[in-house]
N, C-alpha and C positions, 0 to 999 in steps of 0.2 A: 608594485603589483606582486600576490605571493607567487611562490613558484615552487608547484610540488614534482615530488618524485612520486615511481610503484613502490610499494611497499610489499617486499618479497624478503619470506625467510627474516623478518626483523630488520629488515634493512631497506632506507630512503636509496632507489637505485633509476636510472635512466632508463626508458624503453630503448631496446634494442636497434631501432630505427633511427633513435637520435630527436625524433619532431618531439612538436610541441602543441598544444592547441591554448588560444584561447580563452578563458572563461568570461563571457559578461551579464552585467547586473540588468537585469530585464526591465528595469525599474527607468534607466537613463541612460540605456544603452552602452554603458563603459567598460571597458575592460577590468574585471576584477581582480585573477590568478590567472596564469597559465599552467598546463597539466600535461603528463607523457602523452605520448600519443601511443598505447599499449598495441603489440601487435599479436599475433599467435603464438611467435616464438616466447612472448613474455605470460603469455597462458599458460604454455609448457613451463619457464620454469617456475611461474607460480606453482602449478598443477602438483611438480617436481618434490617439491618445499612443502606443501600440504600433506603429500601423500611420504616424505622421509619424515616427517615431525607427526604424523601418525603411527608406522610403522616402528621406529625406531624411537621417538622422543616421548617427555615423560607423560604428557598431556592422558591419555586413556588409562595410562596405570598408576597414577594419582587414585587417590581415594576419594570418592562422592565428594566429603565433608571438603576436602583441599579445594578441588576444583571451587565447589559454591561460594567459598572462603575468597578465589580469584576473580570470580562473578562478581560478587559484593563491592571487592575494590575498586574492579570500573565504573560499577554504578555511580561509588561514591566520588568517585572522576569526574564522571558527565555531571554528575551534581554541582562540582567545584567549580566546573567549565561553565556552567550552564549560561549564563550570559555571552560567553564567549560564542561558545555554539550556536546559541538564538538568531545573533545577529550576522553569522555568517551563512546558515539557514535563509534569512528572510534575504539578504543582499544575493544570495543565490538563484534561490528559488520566485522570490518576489512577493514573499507571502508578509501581510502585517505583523509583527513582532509579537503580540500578544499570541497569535496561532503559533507560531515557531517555538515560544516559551512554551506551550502546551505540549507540544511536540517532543521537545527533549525532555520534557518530566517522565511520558513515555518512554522513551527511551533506556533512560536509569532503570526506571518502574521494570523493563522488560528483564534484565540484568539483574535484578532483585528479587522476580517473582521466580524467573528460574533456577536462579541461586539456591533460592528454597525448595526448590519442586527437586531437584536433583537428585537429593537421598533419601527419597521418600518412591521412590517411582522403580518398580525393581518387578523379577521373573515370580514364579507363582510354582506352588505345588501343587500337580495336576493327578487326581485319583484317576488311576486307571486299569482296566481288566485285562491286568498280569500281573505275574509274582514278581512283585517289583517296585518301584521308585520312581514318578515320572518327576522331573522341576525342567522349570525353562528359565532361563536368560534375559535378558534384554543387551544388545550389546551396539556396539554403534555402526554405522556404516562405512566410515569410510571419509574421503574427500567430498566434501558439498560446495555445487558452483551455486551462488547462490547471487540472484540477476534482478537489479534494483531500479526501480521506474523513476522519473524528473520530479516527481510530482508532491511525495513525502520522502526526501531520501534518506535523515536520517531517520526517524519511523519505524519505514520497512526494513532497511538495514539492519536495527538493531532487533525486532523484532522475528527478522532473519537467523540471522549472528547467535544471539542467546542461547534461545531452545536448541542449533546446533549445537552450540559448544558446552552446553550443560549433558548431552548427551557423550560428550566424547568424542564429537567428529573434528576434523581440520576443515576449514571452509579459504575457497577462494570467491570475493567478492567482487560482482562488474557494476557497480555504478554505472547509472545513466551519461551518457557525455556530456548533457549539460549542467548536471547539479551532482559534481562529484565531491565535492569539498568535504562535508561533515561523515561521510564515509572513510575520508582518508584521515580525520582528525579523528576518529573514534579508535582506527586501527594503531595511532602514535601512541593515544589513551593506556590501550589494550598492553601495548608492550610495559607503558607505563607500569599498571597494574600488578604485572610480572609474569603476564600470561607466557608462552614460550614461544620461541622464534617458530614460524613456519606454521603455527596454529590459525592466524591468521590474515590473510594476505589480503592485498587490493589493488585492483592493474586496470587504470583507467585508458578509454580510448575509443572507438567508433563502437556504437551499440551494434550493429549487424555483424558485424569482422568477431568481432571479441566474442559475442554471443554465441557465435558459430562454434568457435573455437574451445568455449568450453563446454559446452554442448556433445562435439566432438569426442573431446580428450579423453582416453580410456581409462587412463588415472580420477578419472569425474566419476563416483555411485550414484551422485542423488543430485538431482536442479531444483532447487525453488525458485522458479518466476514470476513477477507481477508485470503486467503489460497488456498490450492490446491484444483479444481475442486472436487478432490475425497473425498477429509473433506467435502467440502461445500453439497455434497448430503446428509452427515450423519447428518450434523449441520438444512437442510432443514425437512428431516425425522424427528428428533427428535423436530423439532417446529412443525409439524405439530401436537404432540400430546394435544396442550395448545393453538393452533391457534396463536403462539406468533408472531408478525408482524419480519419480517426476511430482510435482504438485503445484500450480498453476493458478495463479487468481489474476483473471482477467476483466474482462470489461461490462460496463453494467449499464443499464437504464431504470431505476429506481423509481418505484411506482408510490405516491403521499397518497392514500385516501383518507378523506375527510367526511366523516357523516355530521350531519346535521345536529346532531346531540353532543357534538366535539365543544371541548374549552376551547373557542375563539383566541381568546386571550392569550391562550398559550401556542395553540395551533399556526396562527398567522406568522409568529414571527419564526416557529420552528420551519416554519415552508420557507421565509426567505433566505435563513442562514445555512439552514439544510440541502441549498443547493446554490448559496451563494458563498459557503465558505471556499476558502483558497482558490477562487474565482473559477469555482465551479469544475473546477481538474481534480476530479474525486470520482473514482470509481461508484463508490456508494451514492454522490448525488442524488436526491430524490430531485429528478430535473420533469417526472410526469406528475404533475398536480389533480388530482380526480377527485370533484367536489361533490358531495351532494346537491341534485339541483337547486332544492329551496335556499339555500345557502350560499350559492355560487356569486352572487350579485354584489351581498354585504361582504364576501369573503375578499372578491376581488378588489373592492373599493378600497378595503385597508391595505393590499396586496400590493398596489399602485402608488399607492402616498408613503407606504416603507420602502418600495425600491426605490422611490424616487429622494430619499433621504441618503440612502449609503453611501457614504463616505468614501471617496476615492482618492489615493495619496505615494505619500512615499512610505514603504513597507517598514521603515526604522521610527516614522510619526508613528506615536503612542494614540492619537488618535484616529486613525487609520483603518479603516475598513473591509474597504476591497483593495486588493494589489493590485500589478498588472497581472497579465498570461507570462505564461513561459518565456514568448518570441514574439514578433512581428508574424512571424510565418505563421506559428499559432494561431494568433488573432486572426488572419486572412480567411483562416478555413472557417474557426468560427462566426467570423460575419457572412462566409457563403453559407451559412446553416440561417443566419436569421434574413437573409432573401430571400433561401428557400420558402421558409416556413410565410412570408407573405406572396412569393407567388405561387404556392400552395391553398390559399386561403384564408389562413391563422391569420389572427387579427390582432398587431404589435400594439400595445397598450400602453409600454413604454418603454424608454431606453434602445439598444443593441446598435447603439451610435458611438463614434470615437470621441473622446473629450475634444473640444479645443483651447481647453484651460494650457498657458503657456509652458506650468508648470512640470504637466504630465507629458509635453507633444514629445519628447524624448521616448518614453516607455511605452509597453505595450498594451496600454491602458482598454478598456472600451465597458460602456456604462450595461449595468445589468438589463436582459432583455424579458419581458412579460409577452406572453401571447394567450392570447384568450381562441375560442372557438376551433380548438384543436381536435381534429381526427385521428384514432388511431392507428389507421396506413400514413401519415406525415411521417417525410422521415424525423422532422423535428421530435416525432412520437416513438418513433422505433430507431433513431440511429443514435451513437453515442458521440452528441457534441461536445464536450470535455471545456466547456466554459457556463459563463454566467446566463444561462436562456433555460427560461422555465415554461414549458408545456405543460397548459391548461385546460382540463376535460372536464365537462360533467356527467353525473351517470341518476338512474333516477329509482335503482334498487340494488340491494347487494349483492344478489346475482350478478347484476352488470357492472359493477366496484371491483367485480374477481375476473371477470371474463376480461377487461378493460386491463386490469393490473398484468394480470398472464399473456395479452397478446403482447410479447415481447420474447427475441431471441436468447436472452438476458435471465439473469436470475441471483441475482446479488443480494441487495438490502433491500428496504424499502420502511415504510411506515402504517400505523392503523391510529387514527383517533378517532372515538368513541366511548364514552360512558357507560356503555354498557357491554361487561366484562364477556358476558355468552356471544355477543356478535365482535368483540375483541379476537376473542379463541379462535370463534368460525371461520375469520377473515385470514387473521392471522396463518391457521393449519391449511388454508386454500390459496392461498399465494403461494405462485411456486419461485422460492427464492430462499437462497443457504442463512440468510439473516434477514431479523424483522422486531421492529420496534412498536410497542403500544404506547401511545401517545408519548412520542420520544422521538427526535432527531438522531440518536445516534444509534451510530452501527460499530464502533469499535470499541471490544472492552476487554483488553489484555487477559480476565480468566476468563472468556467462555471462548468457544472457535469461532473464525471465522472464514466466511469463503462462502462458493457459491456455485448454484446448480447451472445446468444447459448449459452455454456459449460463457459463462462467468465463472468454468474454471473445474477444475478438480482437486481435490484434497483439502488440508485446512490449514490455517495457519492461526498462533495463538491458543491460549487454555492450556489443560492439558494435554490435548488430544494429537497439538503440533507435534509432541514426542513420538509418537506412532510415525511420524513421518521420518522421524530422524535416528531410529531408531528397528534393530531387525532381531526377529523371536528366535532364538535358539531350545530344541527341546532337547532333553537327556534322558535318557533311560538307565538305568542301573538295576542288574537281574539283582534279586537278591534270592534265589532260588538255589538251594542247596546243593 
């Protein structure tokens, strides 16, 4: 079993406490790594380390060109690792291998696009009415905690990580406690690279303690978090005490409208992956299905005989499907979602049962769940079950495909299929939600932003636009008045 250390200031070091925790494979319940068990005190001297290897190390006063030149090298790391990574990814997190290969091409990708963006992205000469000279800056902020969910960790992480460090900042990173691995292997990467000690750190350990803690810390300017809407209030409360500059991408219920003039063929199978990939622990999930009526019948048909097909297994089979969930505990709550949803009404069409294939009774397996005749007060319709269960509405004008899509506290991704480009746009511009696909399942595309409105978050993350976040305006004035 591996056994990792915090990675503070360049260096593999013990939590202060001494513990240790656990890691296991969610897949067969085994023990994979054990990891620090990080405490405050090891926040501090993360916090410490970020904020002397900003102040005083060479990392912000390098030149554009140097730093992208360091960015590139990791990339071309994670590239070299990339199998390595995958399958530590998938054994972690429990996800099929082929997703996890997709995942650290991302990763690199993120490390490469901001390598480029780096010295390209600069302050502005501002005309202004005086006898004078205005230009501004762009300059960095500072120490970023930057706080990573179970669910994509190396992903987020790295799409974290980048855009900070292309900016100039020092970052300390909390991985989630239970999928901290490909975080702490990015940062071994990193030094590899020849990034500088104390640029950036990784102090794994209980998500609420640790969260707190750099949340806290006065040495902290700026948080980026992913997580549940209900963290993310506490994480916003507790920056408000230090004014720390915050940006938040939380939790979502993902609305699929389908009109009747949509490619079938492509439609059907983008509904089941689009909210059955990584078993369905996806923020963006389009987990609310909203058919047009005449359509509903034929759509469902096909809708039943492809989930009834997916493939369930061990996450390192190349033919492999769906993984399991997270945990056992995980799972618990998601199958109190799918008895809600029938002693609510919804009518289970199939699946949201536990295997009892021998091979799976270890893991925390349970088969994708379909529910047809869904209202939109179910909580199945309004709450964020964070597994494989798809809520299924019909609507029977596009008025009510927008009114349907918008009752929700959420406002994240979602989708539009339709052929016809003017009620694309109309759909599209009246869903209220920070991302949205036209006949497309996906919601994440390294240059444009992402992120989301209402209860799913503030700020962006991704494109160019992430630098604004990582990043603070300096204006200058220069008289030049005689």
């Amino acid at each position: 079993m591996l056994k990792h250390k915090l990675i503070i200031d360049g260096n593999q070091i013990p939590a202060t406490s001494g513990q240790e925790a656990t890691i296991f494979n969610p897949a067969n319940g085994k023990p994979l790594a054990s990891v620090q068990e990080g405490g405050t005190e090891d926040i501090d001297r993360a916090a410490q380390a970020a904020h002397r290897a900003f102040r005083e190390g060479p990392w912000r006063r390098i030149t554009t060109r140097e730093r992208g030149r360091l960015l590139i090298h990791l990339s071309n790391l994670i590239r070299d690792h990339a199998e390595e990574l995958s399958r530590l990814e998938s054994q972690n997190v429990g996800k099929p291998i082929r997703e996890s290969r997709d995942e650290v091409n991302l990763a690199a990708d993120c490390f490469q696009f901001y390598a480029g963006a780096v010295d390209k992205v600069g302050g502005q000469n501002a005309p202004i009415a005086a006898p004078g000279v205005g230009i501004t800056f762009r300059e960095p902020i500072g120490v970023c905690g930057l706080i990573v969910p179970w669910n994509f960790p190396i992903a987020i992480s790295c799409w974290k990580i980048a855009p900070a460090l292309a900016m100039g900042n020092t970052v300390v990173v909390k991985p989630a406690s239970q999928t901290p691995l490909t975080a702490l292997r990015i940062a071994e990467l990193a030094l590899e690279a020849g990034i500088p000690s104390g640029v950036l750190n990784v102090v794994t350990g209980p998500g609420s303690r640790l969260g707190e803690a750099l949340v806290r810390n006065p040495l902290v300017r700026k948080i980026s978090f992913t997580g549940s809407t209900e963290v993310g209030r506490s994480v916003m409360k507790l920056a408000a005490d230090d004014i720390k500059r915050v940006t938040l991408e939380l939790g979502g219920k993902s609305a699929n409208v389908v009109f009747a003039d949509a490619d079938l063929d492509k439609a059907v199978p983008s509904a089941v992956w689009s909210v059955l990939a990584n078993a369905g622990q996806d923020c963006c999930a389009r987990s609310r299905l909203l058919l047009e009526q005449s359509i509903a019948e034929e759509f469902l048909s096909r809708l039943i005989e492809q989930f009834k097909k997916v493939r369930l297994g061990d996450p390192l089979d190349e033919k492999t499907e769906l993984g399991p969930l997270i945990s056992h505990a995980h799972r618990t709550r998601v199958m109190s979602y799918v008895e809600a949803g029938s002693s609510e009404g919804a009518k289970l069409l199939c699946g949201g049962d536990i295997p009892n294939d021998q091979a799976l009774s270890q893991g925390s397996y349970v088969r994708p769940a379909l529910f047809s005749d869904v209202k939109p007060n179910m909580r199945i319709a309004q709450e964020e079950i964070f597994g494989p269960v798809l809520a299924v509405m019909s609507f029977t004008s596009e008025q009510e495909a927008i009114e349907f899509a918008n009752a929700s506290m959420y406002g994240l991704s979602g989708s539009v299929w339709t052929c016809d480009i003017g009620r694309a746009l109309r759909v599209a511009k009246a869903i209220e939600t920070g991302v949205i696909s036209v006949n497309s399942g996906h919601s994440v595309h390294l240059e444009m932003p992402f992120g989301g409105v209402k209860l799913s978050g503030v700020g962006r993350e991704l494109g160019l636009a992430v630098l604004d976040h990582y990043s603070e305006w300096k204006s200058v004035f220069i008289n030049t008045q005689a």
